[in-house]
N, C-alpha and C positions, 0 to 999 in steps of 0.2 A: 504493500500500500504506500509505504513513506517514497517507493522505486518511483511508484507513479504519478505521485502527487510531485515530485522531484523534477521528472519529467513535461510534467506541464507546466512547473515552473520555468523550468528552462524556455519551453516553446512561447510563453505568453510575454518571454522577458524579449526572446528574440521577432517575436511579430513587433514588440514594442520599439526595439532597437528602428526596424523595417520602416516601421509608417516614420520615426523622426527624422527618419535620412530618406525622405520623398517629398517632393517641394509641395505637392497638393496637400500635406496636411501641416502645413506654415501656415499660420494665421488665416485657419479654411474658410472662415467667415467672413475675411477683410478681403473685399472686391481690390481693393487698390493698399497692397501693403508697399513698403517701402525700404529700401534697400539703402547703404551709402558704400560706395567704392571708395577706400583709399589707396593712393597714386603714388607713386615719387612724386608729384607734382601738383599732390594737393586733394581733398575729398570733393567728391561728385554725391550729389543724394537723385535718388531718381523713384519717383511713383509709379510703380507697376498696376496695369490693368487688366485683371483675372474677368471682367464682366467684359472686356470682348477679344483676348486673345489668353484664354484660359490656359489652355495647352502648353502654349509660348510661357509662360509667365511659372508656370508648376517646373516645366523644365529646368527653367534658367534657374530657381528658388533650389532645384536641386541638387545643381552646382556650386551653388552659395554656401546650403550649411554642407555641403560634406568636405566644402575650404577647399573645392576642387580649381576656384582661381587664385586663389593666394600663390604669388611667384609666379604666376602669367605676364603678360605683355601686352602694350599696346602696337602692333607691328604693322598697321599701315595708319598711317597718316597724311592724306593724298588730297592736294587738291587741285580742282578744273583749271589748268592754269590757263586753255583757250577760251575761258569768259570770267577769268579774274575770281571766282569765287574759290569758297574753301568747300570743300566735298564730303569725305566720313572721317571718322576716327574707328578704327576696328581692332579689337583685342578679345581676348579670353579663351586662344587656341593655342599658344606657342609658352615655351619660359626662353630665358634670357638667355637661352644657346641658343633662339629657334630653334628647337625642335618641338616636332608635335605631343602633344597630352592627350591626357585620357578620354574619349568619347565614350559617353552612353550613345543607346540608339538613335535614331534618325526620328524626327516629329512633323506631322502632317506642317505644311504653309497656311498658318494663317493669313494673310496679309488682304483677303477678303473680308475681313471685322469693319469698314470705314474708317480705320485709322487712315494717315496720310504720314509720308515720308516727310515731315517738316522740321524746321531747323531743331535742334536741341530735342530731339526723341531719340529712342534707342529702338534699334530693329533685328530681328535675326538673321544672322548672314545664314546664307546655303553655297555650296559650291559644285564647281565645273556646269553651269547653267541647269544643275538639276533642282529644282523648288522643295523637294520634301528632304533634301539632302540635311538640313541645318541640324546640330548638335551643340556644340558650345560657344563658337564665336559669336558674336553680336556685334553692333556698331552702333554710333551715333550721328546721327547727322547732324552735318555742321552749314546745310544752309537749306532750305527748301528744294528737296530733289523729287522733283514730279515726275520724273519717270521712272524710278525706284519704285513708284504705286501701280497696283495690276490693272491693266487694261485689257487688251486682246488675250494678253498672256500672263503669266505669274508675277506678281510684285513680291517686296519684301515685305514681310510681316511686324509691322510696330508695334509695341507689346508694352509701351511706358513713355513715360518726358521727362526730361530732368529738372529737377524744384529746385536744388540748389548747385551750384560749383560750375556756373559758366563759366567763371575768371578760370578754373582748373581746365576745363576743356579748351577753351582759348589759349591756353599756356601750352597745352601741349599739342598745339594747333602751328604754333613756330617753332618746332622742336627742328631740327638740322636734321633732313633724309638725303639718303643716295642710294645706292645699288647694294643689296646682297646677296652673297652668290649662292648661299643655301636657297633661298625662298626665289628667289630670280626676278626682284621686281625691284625699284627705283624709291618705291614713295616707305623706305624702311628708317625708323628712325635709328640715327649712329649710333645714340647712348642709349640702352633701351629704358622704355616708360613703365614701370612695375606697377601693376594691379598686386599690393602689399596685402591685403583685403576687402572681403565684401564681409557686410554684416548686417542680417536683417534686424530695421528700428522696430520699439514699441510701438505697438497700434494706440493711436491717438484714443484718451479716454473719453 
């Protein structure tokens, strides 16, 4: 009897472990919890919205508490420079060697919710132009990108806006890029920009 009472303690200790380390049950009742990234370059706080990209927002909440960006990167910082604007900031897939980190699975594109790709939101990247491809990366946008929104074909899915740390995203908006040859692309920042952590805030009382 103690064998099996033993047993189920074990089992109800470990469902218990299960559900804390799954972003859906983070603050399951808070439509819009909130998150703050800090940077080498300063903290970001950003309101998540679970009332219209649900999926997106459990995800990325459950990369958050298992501290799965702590020691990530901010690795492109890219902007239009044929119409003078500033473009994304994109991180949460690489650490400071680029290399790649851990993916959980692949999550359907929201990016049909009517959010809009406008300035100072965060949205989920996907890659090699496949839409349900996204796993950890994200970005923010850094000016009004309307074609980032689905029309014909798949947009990017925006899942939050930033409430506080524009001056931080600005800041790391003129950070010095060029070329590196692991990643093969131009818009890399030289000194990398460390996602130190994320940390879900108290729900307002």
């Amino acid at each position: 009897m103690k064998k099996i009472i033993l047993s189920l303690t074990i089992l109800l200790l470990s469902m218990n472990v299960f559900a804390e380390m799954n972003g859906k049950f983070v603050q399951k009742n808070n439509l819009f919890p909130r998150v703050q990234i800090n940077t080498s370059k300063g903290p970001i706080i950003v309101e998540l919205d679970r009332s219209r990209a649900p999926i997106t927002v459990n995800n990325f909440l459950t990369y958050v508490i298992n501290k799965d960006y702590n020691g990530s990167v901010f690795h492109r910082v890219e902007r239009d420079e044929a119409n003078e604007k500033d473009f994304v900031i994109q991180g949460g897939g690489y650490d400071k060697e680029y290399d790649g980190m851990f993916e959980r699975e692949a999550i359907f594109n929201e990016s049909g919710n009517g959010l809009k790709n406008d300035m100072y939101t965060i949205a989920m990247a996907y890659q090699d132009n496949k839409p349900h491809s996204g796993t950890r990366q994200f970005f923010f946008n850094m000016d009004d990108n309307d074609h980032l929104n689905p029309g014909r074909g798949w947009g990017f899915a925006v899942f939050g806006n930033v409430s506080e740390g524009y001056e931080t995203l600005d800041a790391i908006m003129k950070v010095e890029t060029g070329y590196n040859e692991k990643l093969g692309y131009t818009f890399i920042p030289k000194e990398p920009v460390i996602i130190l952590s994320v940390e879900v805030l108290k729900q307002p009382e």
